[in-house]
C-alpha positions as CSV (number, residue, x, y, z in Angstrom):
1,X,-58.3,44.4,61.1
2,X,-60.2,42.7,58.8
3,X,-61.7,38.7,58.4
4,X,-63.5,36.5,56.0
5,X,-64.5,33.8,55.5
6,X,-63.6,33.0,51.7
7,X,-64.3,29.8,49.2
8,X,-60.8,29.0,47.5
9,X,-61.1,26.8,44.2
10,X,-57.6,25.8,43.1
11,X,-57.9,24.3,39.2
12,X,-55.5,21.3,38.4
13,X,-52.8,22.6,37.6
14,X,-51.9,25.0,40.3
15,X,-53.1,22.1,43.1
16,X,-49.8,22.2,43.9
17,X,-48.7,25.8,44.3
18,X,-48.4,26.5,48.1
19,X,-50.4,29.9,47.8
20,X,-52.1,30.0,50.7
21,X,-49.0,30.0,52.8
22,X,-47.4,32.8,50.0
23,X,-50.0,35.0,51.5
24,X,-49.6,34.4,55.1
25,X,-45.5,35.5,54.8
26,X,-46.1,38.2,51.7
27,X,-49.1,39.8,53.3
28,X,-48.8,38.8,57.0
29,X,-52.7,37.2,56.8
30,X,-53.8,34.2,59.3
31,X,-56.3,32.3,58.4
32,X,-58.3,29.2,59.9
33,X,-59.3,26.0,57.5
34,X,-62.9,25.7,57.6
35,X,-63.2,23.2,55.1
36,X,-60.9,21.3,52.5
37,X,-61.9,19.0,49.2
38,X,-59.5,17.6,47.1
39,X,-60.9,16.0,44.2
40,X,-59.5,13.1,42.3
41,X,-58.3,15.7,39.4
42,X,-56.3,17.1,42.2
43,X,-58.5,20.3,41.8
44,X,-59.4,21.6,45.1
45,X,-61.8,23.8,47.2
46,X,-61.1,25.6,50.3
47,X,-62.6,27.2,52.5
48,X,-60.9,29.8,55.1
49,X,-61.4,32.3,57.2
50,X,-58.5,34.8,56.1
51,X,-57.5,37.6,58.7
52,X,-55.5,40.4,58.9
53,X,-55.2,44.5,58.1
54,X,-57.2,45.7,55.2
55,X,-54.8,46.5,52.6
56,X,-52.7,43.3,53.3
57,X,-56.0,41.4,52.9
58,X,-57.0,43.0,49.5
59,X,-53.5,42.6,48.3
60,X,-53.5,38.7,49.4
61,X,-56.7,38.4,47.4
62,X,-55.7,39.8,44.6
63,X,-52.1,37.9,44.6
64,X,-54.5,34.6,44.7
65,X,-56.8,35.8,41.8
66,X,-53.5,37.0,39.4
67,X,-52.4,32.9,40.2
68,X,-55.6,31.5,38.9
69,X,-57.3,31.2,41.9
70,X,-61.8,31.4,42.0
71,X,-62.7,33.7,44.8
72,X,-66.4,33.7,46.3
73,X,-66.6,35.2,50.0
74,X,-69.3,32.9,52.1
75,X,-71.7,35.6,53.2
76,X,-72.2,37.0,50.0
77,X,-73.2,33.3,48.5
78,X,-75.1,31.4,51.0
79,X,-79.0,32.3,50.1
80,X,-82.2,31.7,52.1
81,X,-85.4,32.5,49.9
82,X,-87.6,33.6,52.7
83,X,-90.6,33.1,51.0
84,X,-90.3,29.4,50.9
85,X,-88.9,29.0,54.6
86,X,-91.8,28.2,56.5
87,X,-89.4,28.2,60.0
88,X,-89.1,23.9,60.2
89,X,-86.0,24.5,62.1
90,X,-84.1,21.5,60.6
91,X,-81.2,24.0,59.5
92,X,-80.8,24.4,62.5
93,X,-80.4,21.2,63.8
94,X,-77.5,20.3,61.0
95,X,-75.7,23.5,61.2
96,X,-72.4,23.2,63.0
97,X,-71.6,26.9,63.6
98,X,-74.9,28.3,64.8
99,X,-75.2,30.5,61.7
100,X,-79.2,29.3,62.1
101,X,-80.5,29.5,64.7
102,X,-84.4,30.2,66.4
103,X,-84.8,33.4,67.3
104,X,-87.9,33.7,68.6
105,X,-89.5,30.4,70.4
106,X,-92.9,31.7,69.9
107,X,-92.7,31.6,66.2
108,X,-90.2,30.0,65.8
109,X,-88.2,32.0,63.4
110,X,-85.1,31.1,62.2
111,X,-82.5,33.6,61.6
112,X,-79.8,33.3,59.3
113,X,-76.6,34.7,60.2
114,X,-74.3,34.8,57.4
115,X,-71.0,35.9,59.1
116,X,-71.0,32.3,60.9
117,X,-71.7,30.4,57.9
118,X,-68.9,28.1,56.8
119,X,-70.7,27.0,53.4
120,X,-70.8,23.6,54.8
121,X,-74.4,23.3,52.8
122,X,-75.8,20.8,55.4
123,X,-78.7,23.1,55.8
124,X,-79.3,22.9,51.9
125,X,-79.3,19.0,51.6
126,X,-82.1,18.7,54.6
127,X,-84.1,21.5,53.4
128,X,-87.2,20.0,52.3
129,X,-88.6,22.9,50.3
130,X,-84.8,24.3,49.3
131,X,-85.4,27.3,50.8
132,X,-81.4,27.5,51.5
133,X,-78.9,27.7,48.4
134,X,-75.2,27.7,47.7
135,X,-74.0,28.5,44.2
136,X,-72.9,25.4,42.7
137,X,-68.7,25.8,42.8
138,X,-69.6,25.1,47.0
């Protein structure tokens, strides 16, 4: 079993293709809306967490790239350069799945943990040296 979290970006003209639900019956995948903008082109972004068996879940990727679907999974995009972070701790306080969170009360480190991260990018807008980053299709 296998599940990611992945950023969907459906152009214009496939808006309104019901893909996401082709994969669920094809490749018998679940998956959980994280996030959902439609923009007034009607070109979307999505984000999901997309479960299932390995193989099912490779094939349902590759059956939304060969439809003209962007790919990017989340924890291979959100960024924290760590020699900026001086540990503020404001991240933490917008981040509404814990993927930061202090570590260490001491020091107060905080950790990123990139398998909870949704791409929300609320810790990037209240970052005040930008230490976090999303690529710019988020």
């Amino acid at each position: 079993m296998i599940s990611k979290k992945v950023v969907l970006r459906f152009p214009e003209e496939i808006a309104d293709k019901p893909l996401v639900s082709d994969i669920c019956k094809k490749f018998e995948l679940t998956f959980n809306i994280m996030r959902a903008n439609i923009f007034p082109r009607k070109e979307g972004i999505l984000t999901l967490e997309i479960s299932g068996e390995e193989n099912s879940f490779n094939s349902g990727i590759q059956y939304l790239k060969d439809n003209s679907v962007s790919i990017s999974f989340v924890e291979e995009s959100i960024n924290r350069d760590e020699s900026s972070c001086y540990h503020c701790g404001f991240c933490v306080a917008v981040c509404p799945t814990e993927a930061l969170i202090i570590t260490d009360r001491k020091t107060m480190r905080v950790d990123l943990f990139k398998d909870r991260c949704i791409a929300c990018g609320y810790c990037v807008n209240v970052c005040p040296v930008k230490a976090m980053s999303l690529p710019d299709e988020f």
